[in-house]
CHARMM internal coordinates of N, CA and C (Angstrom, degrees):
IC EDIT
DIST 1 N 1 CA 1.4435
DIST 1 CA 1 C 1.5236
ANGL 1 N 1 CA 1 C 108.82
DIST 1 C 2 N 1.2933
ANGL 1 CA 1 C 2 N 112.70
DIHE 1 N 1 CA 1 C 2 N 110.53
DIST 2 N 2 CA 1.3434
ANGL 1 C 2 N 2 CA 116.17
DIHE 1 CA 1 C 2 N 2 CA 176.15
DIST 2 CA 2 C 1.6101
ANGL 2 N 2 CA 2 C 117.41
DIHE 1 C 2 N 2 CA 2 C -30.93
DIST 2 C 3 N 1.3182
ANGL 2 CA 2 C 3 N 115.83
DIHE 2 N 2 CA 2 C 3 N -50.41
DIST 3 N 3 CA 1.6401
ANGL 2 C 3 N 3 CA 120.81
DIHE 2 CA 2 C 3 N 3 CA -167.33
DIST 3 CA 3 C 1.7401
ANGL 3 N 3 CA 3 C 118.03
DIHE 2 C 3 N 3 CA 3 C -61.71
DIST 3 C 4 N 1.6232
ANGL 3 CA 3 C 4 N 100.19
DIHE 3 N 3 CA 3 C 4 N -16.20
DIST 4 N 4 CA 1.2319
ANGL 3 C 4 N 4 CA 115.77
DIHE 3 CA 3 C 4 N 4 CA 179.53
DIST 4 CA 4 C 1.6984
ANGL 4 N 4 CA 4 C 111.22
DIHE 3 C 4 N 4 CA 4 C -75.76
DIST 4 C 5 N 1.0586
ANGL 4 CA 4 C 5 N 110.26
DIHE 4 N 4 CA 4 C 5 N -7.14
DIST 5 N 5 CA 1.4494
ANGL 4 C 5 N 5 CA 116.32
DIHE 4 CA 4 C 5 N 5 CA -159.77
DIST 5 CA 5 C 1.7787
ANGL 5 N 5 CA 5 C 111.98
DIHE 4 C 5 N 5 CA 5 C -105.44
DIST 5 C 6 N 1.5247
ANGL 5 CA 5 C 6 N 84.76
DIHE 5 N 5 CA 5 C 6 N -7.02
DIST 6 N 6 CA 1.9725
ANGL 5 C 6 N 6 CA 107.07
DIHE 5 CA 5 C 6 N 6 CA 165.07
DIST 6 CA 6 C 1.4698
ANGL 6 N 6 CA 6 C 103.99
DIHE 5 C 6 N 6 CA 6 C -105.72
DIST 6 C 7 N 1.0498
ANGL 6 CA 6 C 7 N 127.56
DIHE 6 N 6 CA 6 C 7 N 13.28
DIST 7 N 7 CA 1.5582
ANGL 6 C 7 N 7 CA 120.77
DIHE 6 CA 6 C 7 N 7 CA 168.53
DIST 7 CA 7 C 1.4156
ANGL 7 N 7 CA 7 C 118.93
DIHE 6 C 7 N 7 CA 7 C -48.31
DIST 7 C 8 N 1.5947
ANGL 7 CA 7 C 8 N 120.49
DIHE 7 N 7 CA 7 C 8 N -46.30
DIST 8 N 8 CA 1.6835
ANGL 7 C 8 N 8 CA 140.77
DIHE 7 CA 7 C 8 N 8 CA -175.17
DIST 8 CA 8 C 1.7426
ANGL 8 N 8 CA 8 C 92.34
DIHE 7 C 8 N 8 CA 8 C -68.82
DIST 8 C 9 N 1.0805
ANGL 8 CA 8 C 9 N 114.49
DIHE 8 N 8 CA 8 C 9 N -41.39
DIST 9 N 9 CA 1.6359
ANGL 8 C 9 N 9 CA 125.52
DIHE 8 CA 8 C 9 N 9 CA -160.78
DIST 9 CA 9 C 1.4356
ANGL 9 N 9 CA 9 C 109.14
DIHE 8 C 9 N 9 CA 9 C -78.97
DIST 9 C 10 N 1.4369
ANGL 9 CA 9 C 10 N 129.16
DIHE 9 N 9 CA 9 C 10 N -25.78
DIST 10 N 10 CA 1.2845
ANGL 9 C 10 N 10 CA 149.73
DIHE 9 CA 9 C 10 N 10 CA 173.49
DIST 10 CA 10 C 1.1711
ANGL 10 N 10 CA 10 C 98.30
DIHE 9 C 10 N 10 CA 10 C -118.60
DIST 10 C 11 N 1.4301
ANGL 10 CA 10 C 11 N 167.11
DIHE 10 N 10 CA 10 C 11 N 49.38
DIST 11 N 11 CA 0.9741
ANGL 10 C 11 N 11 CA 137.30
DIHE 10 CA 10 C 11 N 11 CA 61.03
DIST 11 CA 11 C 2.1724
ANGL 11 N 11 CA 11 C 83.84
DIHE 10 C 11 N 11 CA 11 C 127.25
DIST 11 C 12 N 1.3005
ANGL 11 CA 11 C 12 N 103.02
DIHE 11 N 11 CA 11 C 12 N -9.53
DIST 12 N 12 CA 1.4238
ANGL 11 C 12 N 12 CA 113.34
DIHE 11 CA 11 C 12 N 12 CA -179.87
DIST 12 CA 12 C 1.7811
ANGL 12 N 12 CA 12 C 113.43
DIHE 11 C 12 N 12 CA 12 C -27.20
DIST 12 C 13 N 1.2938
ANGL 12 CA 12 C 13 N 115.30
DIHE 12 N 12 CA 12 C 13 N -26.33
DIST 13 N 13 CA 1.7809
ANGL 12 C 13 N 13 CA 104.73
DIHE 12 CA 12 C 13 N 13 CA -176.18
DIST 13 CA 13 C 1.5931
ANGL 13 N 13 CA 13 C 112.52
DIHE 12 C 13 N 13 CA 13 C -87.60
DIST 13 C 14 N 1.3886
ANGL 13 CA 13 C 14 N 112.61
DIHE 13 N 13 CA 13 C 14 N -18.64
DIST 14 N 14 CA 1.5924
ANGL 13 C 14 N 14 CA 135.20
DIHE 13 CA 13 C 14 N 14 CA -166.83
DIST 14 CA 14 C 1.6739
ANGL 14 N 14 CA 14 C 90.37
DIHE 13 C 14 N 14 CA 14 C -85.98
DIST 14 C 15 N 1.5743
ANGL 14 CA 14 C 15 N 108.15
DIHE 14 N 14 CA 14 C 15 N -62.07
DIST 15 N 15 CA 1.6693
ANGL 14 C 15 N 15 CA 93.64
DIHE 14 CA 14 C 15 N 15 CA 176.74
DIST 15 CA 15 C 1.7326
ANGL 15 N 15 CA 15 C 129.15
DIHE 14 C 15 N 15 CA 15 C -82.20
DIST 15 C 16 N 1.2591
ANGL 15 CA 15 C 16 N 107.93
DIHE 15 N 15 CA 15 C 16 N 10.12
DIST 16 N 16 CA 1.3125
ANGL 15 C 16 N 16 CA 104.17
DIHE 15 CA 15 C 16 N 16 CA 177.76
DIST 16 CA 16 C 1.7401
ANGL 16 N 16 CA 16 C 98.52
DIHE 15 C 16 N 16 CA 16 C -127.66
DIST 16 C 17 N 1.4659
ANGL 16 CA 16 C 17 N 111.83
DIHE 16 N 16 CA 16 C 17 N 23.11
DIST 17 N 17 CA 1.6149
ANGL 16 C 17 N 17 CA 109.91
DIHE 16 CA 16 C 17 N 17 CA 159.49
DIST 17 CA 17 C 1.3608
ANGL 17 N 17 CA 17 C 125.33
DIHE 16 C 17 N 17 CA 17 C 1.16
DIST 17 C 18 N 1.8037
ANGL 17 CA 17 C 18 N 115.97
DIHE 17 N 17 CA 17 C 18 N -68.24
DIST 18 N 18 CA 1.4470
ANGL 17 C 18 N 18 CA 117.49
DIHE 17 CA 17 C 18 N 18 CA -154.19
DIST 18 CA 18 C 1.6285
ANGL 18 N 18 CA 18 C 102.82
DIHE 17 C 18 N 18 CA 18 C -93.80
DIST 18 C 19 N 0.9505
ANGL 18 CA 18 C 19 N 107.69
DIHE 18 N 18 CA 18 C 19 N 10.97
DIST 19 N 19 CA 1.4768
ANGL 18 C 19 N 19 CA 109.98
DIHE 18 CA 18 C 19 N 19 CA 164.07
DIST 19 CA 19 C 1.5702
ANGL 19 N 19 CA 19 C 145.72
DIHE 18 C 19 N 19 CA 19 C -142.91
DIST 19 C 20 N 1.4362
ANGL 19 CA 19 C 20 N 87.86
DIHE 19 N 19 CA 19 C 20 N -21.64
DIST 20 N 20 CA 1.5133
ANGL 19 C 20 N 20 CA 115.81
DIHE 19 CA 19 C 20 N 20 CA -141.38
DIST 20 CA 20 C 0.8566
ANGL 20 N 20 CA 20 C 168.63
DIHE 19 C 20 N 20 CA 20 C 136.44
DIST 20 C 21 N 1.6466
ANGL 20 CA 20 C 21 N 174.99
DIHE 20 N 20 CA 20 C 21 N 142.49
DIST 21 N 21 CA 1.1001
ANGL 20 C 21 N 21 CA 145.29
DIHE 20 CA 20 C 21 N 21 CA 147.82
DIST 21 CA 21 C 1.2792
ANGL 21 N 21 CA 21 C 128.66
DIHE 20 C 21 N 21 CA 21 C -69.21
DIST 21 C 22 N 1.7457
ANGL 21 CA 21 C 22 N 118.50
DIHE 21 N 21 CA 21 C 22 N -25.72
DIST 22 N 22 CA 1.4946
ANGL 21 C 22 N 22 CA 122.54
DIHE 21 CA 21 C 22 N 22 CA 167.25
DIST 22 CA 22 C 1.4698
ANGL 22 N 22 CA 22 C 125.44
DIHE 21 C 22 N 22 CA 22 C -75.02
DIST 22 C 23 N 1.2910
ANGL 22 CA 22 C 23 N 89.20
DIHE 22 N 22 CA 22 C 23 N -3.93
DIST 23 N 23 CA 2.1727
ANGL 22 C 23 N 23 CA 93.40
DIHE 22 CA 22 C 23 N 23 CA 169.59
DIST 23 CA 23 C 1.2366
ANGL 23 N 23 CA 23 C 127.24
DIHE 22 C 23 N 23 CA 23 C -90.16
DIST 23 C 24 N 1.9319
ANGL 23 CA 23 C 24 N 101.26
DIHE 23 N 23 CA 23 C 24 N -1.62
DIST 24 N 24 CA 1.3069
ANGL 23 C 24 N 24 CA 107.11
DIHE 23 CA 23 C 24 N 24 CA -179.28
DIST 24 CA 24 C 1.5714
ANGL 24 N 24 CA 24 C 110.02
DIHE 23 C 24 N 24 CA 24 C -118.82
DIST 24 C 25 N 1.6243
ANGL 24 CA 24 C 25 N 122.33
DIHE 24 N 24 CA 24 C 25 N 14.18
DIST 25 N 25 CA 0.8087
ANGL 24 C 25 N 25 CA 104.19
DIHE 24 CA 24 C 25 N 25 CA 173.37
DIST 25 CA 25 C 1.9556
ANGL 25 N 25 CA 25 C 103.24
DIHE 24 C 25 N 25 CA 25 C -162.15
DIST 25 C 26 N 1.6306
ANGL 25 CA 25 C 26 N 117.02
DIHE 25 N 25 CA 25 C 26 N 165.23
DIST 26 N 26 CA 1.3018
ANGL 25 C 26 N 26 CA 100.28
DIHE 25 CA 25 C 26 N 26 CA -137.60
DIST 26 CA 26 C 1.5518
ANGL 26 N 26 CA 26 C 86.31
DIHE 25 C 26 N 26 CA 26 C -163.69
DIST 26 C 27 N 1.5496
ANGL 26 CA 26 C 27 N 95.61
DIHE 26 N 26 CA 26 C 27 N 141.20
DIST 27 N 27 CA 1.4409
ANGL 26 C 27 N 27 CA 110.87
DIHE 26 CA 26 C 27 N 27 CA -163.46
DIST 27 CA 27 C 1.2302
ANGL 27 N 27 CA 27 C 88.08
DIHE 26 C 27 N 27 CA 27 C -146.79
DIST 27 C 28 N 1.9184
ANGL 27 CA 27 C 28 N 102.82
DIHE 27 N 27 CA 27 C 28 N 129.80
DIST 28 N 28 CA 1.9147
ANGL 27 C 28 N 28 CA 130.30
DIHE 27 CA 27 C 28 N 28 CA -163.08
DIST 28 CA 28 C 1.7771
ANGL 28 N 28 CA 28 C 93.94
DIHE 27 C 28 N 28 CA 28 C -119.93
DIST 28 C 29 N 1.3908
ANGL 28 CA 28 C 29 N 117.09
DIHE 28 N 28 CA 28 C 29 N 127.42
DIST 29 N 29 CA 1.3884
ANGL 28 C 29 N 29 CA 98.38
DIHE 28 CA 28 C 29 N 29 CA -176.28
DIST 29 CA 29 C 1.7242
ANGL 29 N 29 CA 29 C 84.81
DIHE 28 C 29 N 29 CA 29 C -128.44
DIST 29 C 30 N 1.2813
ANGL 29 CA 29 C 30 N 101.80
DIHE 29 N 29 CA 29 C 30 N 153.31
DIST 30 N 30 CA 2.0857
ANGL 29 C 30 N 30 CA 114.91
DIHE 29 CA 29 C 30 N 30 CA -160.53
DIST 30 CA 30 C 2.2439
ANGL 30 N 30 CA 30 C 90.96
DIHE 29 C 30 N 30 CA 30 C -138.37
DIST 30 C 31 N 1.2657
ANGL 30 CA 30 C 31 N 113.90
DIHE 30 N 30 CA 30 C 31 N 127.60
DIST 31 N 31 CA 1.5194
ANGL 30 C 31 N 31 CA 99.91
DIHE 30 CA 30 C 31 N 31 CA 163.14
DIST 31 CA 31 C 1.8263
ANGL 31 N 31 CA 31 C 79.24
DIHE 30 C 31 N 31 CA 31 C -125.63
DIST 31 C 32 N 1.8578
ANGL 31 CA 31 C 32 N 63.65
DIHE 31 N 31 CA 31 C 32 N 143.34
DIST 32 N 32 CA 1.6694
ANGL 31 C 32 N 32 CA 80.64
DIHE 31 CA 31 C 32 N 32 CA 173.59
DIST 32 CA 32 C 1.2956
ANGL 32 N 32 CA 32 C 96.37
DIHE 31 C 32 N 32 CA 32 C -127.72
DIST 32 C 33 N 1.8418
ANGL 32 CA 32 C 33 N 132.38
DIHE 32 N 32 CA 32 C 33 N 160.26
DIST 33 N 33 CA 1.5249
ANGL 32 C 33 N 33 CA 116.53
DIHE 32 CA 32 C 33 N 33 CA -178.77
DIST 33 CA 33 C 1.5707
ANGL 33 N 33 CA 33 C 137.26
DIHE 32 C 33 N 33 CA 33 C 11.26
DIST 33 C 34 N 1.0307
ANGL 33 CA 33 C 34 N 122.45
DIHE 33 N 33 CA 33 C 34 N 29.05
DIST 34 N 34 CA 1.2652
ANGL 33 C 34 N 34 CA 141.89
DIHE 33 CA 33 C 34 N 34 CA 151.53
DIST 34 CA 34 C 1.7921
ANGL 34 N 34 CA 34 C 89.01
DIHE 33 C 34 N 34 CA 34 C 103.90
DIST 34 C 35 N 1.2076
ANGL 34 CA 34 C 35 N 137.22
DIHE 34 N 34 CA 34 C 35 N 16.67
DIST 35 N 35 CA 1.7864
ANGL 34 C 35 N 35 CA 141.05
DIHE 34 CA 34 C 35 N 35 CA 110.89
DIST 35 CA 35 C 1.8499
ANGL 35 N 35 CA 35 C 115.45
DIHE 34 C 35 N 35 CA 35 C -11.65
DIST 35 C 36 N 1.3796
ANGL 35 CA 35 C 36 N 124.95
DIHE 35 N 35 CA 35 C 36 N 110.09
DIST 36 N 36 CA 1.2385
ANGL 35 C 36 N 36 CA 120.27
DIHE 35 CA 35 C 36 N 36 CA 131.06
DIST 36 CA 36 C 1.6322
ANGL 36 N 36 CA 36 C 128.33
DIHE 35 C 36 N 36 CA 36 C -66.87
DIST 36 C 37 N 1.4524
ANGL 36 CA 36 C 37 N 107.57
DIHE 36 N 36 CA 36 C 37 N 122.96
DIST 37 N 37 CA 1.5142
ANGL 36 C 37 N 37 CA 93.76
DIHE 36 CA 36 C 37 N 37 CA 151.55
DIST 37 CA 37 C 1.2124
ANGL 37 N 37 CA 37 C 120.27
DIHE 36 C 37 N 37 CA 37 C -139.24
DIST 37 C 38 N 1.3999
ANGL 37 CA 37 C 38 N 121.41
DIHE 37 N 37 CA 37 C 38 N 155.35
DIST 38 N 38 CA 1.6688
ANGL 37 C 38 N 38 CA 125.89
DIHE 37 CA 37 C 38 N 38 CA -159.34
DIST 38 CA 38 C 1.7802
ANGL 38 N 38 CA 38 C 114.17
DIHE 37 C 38 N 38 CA 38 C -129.09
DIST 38 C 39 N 0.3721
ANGL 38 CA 38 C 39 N 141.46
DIHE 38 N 38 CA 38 C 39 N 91.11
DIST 39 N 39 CA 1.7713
ANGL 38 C 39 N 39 CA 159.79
DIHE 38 CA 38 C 39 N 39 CA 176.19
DIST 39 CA 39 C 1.3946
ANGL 39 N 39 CA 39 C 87.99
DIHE 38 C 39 N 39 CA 39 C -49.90
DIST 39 C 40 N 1.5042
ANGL 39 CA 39 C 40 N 140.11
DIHE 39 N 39 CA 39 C 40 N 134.57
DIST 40 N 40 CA 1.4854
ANGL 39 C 40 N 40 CA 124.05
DIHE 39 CA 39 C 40 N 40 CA 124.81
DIST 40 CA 40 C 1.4347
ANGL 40 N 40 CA 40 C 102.79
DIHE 39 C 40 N 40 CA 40 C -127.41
DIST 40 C 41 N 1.5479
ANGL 40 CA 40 C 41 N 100.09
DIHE 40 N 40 CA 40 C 41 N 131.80
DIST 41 N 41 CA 1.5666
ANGL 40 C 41 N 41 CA 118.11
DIHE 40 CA 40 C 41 N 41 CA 159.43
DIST 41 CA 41 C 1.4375
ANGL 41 N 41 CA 41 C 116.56
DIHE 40 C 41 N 41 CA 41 C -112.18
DIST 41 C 42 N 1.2182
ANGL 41 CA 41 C 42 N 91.92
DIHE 41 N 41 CA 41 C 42 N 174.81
DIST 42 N 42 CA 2.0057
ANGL 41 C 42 N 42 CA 108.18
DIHE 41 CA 41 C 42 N 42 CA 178.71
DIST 42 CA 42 C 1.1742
ANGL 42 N 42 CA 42 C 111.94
DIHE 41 C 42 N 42 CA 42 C 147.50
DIST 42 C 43 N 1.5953
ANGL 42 CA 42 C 43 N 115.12
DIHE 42 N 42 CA 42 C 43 N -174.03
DIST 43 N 43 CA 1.2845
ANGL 42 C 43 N 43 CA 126.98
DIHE 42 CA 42 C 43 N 43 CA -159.49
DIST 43 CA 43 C 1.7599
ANGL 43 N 43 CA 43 C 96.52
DIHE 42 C 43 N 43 CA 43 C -107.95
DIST 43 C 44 N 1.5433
ANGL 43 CA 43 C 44 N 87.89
DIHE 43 N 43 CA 43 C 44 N 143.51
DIST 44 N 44 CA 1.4116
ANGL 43 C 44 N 44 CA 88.55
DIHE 43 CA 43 C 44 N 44 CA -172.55
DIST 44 CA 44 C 1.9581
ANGL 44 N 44 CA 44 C 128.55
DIHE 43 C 44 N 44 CA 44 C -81.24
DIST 44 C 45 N 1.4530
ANGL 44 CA 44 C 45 N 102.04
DIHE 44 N 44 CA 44 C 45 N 47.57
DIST 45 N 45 CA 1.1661
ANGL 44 C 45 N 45 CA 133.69
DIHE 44 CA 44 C 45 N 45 CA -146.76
DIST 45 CA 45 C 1.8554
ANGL 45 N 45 CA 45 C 74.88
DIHE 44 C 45 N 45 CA 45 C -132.09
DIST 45 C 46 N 1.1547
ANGL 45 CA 45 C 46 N 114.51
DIHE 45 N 45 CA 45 C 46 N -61.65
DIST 46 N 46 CA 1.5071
ANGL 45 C 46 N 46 CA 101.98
DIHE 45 CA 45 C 46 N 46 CA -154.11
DIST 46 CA 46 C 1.8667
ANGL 46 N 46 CA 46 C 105.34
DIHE 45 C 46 N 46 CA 46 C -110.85
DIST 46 C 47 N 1.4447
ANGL 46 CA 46 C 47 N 114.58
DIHE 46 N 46 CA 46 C 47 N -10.85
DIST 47 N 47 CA 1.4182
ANGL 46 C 47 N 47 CA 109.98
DIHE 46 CA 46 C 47 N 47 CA 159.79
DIST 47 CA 47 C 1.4997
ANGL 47 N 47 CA 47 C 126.76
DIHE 46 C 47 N 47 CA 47 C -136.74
DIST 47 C 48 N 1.2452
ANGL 47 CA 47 C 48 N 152.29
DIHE 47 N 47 CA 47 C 48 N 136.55
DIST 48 N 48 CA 1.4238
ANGL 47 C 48 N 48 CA 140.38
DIHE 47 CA 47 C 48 N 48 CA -170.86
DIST 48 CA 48 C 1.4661
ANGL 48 N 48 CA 48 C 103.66
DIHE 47 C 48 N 48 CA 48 C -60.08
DIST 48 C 49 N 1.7710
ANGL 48 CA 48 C 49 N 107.05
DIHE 48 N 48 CA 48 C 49 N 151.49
DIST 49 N 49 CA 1.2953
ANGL 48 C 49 N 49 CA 101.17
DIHE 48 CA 48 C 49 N 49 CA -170.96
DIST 49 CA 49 C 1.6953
ANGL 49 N 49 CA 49 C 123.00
DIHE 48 C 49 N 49 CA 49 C -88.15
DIST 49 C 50 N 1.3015
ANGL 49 CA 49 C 50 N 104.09
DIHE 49 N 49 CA 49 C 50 N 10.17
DIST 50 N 50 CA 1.4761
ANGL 49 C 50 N 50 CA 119.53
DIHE 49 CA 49 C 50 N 50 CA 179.15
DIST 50 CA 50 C 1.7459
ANGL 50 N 50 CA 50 C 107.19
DIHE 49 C 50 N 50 CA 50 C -89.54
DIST 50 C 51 N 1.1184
ANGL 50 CA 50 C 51 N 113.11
DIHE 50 N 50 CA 50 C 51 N -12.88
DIST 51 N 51 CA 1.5900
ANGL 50 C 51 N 51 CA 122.21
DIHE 50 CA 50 C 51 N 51 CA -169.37
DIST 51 CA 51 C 2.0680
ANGL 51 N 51 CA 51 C 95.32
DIHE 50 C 51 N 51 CA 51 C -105.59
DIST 51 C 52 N 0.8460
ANGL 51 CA 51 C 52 N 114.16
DIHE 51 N 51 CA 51 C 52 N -19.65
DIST 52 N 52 CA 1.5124
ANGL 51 C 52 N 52 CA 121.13
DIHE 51 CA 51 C 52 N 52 CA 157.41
DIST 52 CA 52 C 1.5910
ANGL 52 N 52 CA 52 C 122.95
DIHE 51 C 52 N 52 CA 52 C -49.43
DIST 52 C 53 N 1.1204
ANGL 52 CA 52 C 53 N 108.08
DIHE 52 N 52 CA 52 C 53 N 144.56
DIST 53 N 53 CA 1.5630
ANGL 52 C 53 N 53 CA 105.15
DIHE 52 CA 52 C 53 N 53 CA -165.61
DIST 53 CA 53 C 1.6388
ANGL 53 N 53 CA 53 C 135.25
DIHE 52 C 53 N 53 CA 53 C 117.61
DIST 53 C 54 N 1.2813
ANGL 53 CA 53 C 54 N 112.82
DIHE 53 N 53 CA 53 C 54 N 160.77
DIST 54 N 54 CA 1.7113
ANGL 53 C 54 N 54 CA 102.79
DIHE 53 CA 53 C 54 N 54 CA 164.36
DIST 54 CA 54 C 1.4108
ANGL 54 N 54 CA 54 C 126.25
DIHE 53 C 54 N 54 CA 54 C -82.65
DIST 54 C 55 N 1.3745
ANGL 54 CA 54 C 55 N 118.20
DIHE 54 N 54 CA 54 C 55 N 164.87
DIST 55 N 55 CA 1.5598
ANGL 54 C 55 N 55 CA 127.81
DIHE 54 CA 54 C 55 N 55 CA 169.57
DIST 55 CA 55 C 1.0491
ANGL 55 N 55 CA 55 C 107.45
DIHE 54 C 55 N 55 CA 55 C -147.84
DIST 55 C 56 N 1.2113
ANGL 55 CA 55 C 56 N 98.17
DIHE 55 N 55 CA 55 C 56 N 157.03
DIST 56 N 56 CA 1.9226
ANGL 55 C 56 N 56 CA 112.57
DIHE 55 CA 55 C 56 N 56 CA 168.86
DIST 56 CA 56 C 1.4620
ANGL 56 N 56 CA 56 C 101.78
DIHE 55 C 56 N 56 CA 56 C -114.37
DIST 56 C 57 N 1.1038
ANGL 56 CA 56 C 57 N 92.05
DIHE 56 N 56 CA 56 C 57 N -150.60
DIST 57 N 57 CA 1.9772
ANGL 56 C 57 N 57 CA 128.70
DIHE 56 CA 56 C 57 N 57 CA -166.35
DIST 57 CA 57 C 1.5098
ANGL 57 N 57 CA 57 C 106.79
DIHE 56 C 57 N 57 CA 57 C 137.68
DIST 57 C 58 N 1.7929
ANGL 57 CA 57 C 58 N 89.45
DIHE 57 N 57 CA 57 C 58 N 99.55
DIST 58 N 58 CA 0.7095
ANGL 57 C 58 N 58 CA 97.43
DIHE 57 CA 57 C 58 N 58 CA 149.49
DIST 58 CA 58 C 1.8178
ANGL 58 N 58 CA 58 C 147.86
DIHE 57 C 58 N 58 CA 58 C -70.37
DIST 58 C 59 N 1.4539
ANGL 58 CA 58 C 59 N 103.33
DIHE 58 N 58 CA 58 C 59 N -176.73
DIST 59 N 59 CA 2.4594
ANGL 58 C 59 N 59 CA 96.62
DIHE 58 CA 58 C 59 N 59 CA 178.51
DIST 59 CA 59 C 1.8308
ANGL 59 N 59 CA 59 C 105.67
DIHE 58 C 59 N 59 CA 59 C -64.89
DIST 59 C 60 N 0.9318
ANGL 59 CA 59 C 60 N 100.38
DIHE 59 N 59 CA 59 C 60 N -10.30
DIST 60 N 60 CA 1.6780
ANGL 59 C 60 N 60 CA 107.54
DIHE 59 CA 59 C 60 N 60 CA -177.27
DIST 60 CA 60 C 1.3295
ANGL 60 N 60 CA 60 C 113.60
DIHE 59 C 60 N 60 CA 60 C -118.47
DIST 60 C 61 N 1.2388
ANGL 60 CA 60 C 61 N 134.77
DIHE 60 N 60 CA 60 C 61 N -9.21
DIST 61 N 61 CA 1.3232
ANGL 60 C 61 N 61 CA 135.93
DIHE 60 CA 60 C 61 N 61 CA -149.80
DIST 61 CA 61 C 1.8008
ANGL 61 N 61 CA 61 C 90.29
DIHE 60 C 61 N 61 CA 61 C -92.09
DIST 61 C 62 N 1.3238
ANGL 61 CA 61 C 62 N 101.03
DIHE 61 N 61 CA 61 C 62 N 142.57
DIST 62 N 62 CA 1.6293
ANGL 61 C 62 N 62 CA 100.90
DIHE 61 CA 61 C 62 N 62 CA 153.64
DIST 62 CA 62 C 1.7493
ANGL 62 N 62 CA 62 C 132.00
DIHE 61 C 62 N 62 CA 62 C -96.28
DIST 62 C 63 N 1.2498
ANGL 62 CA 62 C 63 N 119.22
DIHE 62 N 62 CA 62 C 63 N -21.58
DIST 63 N 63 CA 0.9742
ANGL 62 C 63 N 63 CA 141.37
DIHE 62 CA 62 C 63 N 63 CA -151.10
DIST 63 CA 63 C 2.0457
ANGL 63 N 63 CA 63 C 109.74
DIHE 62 C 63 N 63 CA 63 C -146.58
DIST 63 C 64 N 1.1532
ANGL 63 CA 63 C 64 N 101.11
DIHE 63 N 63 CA 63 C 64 N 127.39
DIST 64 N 64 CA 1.7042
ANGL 63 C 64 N 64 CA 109.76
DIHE 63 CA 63 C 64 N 64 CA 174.44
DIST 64 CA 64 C 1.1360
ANGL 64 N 64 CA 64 C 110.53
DIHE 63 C 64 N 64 CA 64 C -29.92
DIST 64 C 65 N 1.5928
ANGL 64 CA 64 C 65 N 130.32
DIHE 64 N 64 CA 64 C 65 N 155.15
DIST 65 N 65 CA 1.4221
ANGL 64 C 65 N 65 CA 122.98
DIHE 64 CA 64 C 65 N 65 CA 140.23
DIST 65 CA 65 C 1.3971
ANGL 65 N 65 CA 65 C 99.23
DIHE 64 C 65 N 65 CA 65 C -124.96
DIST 65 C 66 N 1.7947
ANGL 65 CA 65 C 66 N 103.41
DIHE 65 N 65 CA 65 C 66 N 162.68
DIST 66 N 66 CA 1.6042
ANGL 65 C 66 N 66 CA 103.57
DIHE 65 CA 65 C 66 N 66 CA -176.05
DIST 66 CA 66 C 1.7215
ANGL 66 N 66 CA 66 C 77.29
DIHE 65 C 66 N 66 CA 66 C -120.82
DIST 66 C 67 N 1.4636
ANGL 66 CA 66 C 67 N 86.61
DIHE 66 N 66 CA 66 C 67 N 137.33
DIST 67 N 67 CA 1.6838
ANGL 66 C 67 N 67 CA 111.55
DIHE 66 CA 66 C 67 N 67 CA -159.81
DIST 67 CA 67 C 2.0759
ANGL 67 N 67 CA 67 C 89.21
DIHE 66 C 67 N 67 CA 67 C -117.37
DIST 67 C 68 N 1.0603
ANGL 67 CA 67 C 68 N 132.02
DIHE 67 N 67 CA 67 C 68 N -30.44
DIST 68 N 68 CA 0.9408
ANGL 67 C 68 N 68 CA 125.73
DIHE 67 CA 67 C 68 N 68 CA 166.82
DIST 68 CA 68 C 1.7301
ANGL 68 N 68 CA 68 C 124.17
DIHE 67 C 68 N 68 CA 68 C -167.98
DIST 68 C 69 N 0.9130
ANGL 68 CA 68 C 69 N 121.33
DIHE 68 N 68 CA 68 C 69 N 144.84
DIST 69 N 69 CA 1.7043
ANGL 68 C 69 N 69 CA 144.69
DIHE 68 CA 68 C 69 N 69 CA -158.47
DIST 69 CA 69 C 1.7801
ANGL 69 N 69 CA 69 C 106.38
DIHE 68 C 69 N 69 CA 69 C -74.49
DIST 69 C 70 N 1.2860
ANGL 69 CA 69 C 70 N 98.51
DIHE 69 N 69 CA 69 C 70 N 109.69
DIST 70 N 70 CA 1.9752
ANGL 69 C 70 N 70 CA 100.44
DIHE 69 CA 69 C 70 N 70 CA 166.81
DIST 70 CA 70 C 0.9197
ANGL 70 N 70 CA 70 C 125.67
DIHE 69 C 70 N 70 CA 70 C -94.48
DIST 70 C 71 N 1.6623
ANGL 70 CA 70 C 71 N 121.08
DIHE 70 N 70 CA 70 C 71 N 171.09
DIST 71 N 71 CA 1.4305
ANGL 70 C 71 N 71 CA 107.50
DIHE 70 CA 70 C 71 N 71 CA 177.88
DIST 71 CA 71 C 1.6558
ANGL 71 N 71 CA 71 C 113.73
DIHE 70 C 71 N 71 CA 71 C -143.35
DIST 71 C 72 N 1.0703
ANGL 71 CA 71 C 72 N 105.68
DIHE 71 N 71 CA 71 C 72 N 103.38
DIST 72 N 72 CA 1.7389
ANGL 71 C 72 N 72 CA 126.23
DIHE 71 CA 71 C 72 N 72 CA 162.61
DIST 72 CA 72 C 1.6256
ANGL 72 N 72 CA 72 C 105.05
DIHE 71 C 72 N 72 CA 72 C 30.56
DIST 72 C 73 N 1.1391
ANGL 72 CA 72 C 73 N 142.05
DIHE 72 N 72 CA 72 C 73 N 92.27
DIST 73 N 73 CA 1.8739
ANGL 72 C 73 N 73 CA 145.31
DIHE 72 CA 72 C 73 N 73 CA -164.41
DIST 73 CA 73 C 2.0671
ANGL 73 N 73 CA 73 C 83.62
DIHE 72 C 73 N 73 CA 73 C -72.74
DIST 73 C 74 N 1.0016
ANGL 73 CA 73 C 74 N 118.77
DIHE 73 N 73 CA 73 C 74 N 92.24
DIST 74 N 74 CA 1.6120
ANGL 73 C 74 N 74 CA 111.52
DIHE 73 CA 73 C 74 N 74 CA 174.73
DIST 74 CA 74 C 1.0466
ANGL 74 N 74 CA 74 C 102.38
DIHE 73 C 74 N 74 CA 74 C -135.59
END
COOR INIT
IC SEED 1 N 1 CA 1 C
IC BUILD
């Protein structure tokens, strides 16, 4: 996941000290008819809130779609 790759850049291990950054945030993956879909939630401490939300990929698809908008578990 791209957003993971600003963790050093946001400073994400300094503010999630007592645990982590993967305890605060959480990715649900569903195939439906040969459909990916991916859920990510969390606190907006450990992922940006624009990277929140569902996606697919589809059997043809090249590229993600964000199928609907999350919001920060805080």
């Amino acid at each position: 996941m791209r957003d993971a790759k600003l963790d050093g850049v946001y400073l994400r291990g300094e503010r999630n000290f007592s645990c982590g950054t993967e305890c605060y945030r959480a990715y649900d993956v569903d195939v439906d008819s040969g459909t990916i879909f991916i859920t990510i939630t969390g606190q907006a401490s450990a992922v940006s809130k624009n990277i929140l939300g569902r996606y697919k990929l589809g059997p043809t698809d090249t590229k993600w779609t964000k199928i609907q908008d999350g919001i920060p578990s805080e």
